[in-house]
C-alpha positions in Angstrom: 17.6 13.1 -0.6 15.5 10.4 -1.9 15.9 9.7 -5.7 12.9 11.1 -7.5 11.6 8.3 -9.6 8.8 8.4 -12.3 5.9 5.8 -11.4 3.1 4.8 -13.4 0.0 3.5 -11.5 -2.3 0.9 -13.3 -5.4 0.5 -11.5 -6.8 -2.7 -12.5 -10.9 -2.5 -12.7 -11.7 -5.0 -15.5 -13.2 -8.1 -13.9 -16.8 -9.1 -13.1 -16.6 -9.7 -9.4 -18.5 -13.1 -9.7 -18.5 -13.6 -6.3 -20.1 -10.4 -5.2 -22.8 -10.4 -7.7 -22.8 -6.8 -7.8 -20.8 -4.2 -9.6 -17.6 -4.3 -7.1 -16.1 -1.3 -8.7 -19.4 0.8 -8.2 -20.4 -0.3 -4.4 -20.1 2.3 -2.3 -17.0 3.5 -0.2 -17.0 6.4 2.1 -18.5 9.3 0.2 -17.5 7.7 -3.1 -17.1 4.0 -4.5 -14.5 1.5 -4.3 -13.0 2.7 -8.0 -13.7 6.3 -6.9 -11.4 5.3 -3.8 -8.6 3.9 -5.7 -8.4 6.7 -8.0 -8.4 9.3 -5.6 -5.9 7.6 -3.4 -3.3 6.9 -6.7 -3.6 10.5 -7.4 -3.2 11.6 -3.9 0.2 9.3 -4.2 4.3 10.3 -5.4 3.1 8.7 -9.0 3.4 10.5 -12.0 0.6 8.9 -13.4 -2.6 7.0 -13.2 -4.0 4.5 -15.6 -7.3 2.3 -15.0 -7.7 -0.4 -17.3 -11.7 -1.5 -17.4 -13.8 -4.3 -18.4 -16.9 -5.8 -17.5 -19.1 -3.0 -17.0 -16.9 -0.5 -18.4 -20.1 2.3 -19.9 -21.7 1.4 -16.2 -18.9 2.5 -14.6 -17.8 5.4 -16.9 -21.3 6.7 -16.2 -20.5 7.7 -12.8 -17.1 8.0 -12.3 -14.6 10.9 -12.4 -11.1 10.3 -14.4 -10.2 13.7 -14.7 -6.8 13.8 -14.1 -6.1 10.3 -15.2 -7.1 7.7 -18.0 -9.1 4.8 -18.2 -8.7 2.4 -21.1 -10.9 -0.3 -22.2 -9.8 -3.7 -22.5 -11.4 -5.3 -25.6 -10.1 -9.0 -23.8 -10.9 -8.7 -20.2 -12.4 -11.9 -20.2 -9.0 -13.6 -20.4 -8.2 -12.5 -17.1 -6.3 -10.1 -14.7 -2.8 -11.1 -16.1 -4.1 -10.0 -19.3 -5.7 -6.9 -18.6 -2.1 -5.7 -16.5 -0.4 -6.8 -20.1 -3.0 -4.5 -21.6 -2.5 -1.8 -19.5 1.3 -1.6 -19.6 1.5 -1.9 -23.0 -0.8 1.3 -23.5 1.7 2.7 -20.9 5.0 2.2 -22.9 3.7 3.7 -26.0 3.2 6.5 -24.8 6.2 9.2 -24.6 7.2 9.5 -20.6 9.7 7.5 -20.1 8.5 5.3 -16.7 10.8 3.5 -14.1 8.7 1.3 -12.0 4.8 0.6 -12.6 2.5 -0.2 -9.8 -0.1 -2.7 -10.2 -3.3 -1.9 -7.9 -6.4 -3.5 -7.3 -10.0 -1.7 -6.9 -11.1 -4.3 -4.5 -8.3 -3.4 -1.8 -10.2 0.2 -0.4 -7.9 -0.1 2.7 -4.7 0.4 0.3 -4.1 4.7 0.8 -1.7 7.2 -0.5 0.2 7.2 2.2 0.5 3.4 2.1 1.5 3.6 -2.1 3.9 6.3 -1.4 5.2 4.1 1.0 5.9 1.4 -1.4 7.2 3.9 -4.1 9.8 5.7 -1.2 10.9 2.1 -0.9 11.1 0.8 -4.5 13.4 4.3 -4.8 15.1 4.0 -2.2 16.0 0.0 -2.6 18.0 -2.0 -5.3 15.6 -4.0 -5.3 13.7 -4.7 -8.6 10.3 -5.3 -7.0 8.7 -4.1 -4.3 5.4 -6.0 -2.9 2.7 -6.2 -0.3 3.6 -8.6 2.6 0.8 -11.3 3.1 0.4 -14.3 5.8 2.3 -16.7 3.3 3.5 -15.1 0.1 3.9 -11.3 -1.1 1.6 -9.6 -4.1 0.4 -6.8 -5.1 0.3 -3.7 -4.6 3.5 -4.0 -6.4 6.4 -1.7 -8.3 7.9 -3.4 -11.2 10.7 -1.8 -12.3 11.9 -1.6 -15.8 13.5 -5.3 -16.5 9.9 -6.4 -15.6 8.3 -4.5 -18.2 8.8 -6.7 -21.1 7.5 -9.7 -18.5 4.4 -7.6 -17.7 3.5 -7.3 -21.2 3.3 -11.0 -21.6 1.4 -12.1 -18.6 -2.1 -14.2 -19.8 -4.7 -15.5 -18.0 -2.5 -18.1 -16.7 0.2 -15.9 -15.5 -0.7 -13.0 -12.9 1.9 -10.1 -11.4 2.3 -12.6 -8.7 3.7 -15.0 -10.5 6.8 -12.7 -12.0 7.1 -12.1 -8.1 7.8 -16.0 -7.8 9.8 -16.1 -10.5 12.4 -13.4 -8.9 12.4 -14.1 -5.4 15.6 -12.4 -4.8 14.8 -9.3 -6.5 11.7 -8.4 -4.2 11.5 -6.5 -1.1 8.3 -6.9 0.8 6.3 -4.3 2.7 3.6 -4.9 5.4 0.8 -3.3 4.6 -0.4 -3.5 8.5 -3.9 -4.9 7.2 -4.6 -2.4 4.9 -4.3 -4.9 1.9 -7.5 -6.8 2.7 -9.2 -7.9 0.0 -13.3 -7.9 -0.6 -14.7 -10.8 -2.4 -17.7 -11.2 -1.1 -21.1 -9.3 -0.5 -20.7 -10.8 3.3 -17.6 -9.3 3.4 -18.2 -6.3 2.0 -20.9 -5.6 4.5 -18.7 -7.4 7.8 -15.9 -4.8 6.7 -18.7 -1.4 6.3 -19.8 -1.8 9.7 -16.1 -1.7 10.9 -15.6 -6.0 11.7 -12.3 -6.7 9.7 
């Protein structure tokens, strides 16, 4: 048997999305939206838990999305960045009184990312002595990612300088990486967005 682990999801929904010049949380995904998505996939996951830490466009996107069932906090700093925003989140996290032993940092811009695919990554994270568990890219691995405990204090001081990715650097040894088979794609850009509706990954 598989050792039951507690995991804490942090969806991370705070940024503009510059590039897209549209609300990239709010654009529509299947019969709901690309936070919609995330959410319903982290709670369709093994986690105990699901956070979303907002930002730009937090009342827009309050508005019309459902947390029941999870929490959403506001990040007062978001404009410092995503590295902040994750420090933000997991610090709302470890006050409160579960006791968690990995947390997995998700994006809202990866709609490809599903339960299956998270409880794939926490199976592994229990399963491995490995500290970290990540999402194989081309050239490096990033989130989604587990952090267990001894990353926690780590997570709490990333800045806009310093992302989850680079406390992946920094412990090379301590991560096992996880193809996604292309379901960690990424969506920056309106072009994009539309190239990857209409089914052209």
């Amino acid at each position: 048997m598989p050792k039951k682990l507690k995991i804490a999801i942090l969806i991370m929904a705070a940024g503009t999305s510059s590039r897209m010049k549209a609300i990239k949380q709010l654009l529509p995904w299947g019969d709901s939206t690309f936070i919609g998505n995330a959410l319903r996939n982290a709670q369709s996951s093994k986690a105990a838990y699901a956070l979303t830490v907002l930002g730009a466009y937090a009342q827009e996107i309050k508005k019309v999305t459902d947390f029941s069932g999870t929490e959403s906090i506001l990040n007062p700093n978001w404009k410092m960045g995503l590295g902040n925003s994750i420090a933000y989140g997991t610090k709302h996290l470890l006050k409160q009184d579960q006791e968690y032993d990995g947390i997995l940092v998700m994006l809202t811009d990866q709609p490809f990312i599903d339960g299956p695919y998270l409880n794939t990554l926490i199976d592994n994270f229990s399963n491995s002595k490995q500290s970290i568990v990540a999402t194989k890219y081309d050239n490096r691995v990033g989130v989604p990612a587990i952090f267990g405990k001894i990353h926690f204090k780590a997570l709490q001081e990333l800045n806009s300088d310093y992302g989850a990715r680079e406390i992946i650097k920094a412990h090379p040894n301590d991560v096992l990486g996880i193809s996604a088979d292309g379901k960690a794609l990424d969506i920056d850009t309106k072009e994009e967005y539309e190239r990857v509706r209409k089914g052209e990954q």
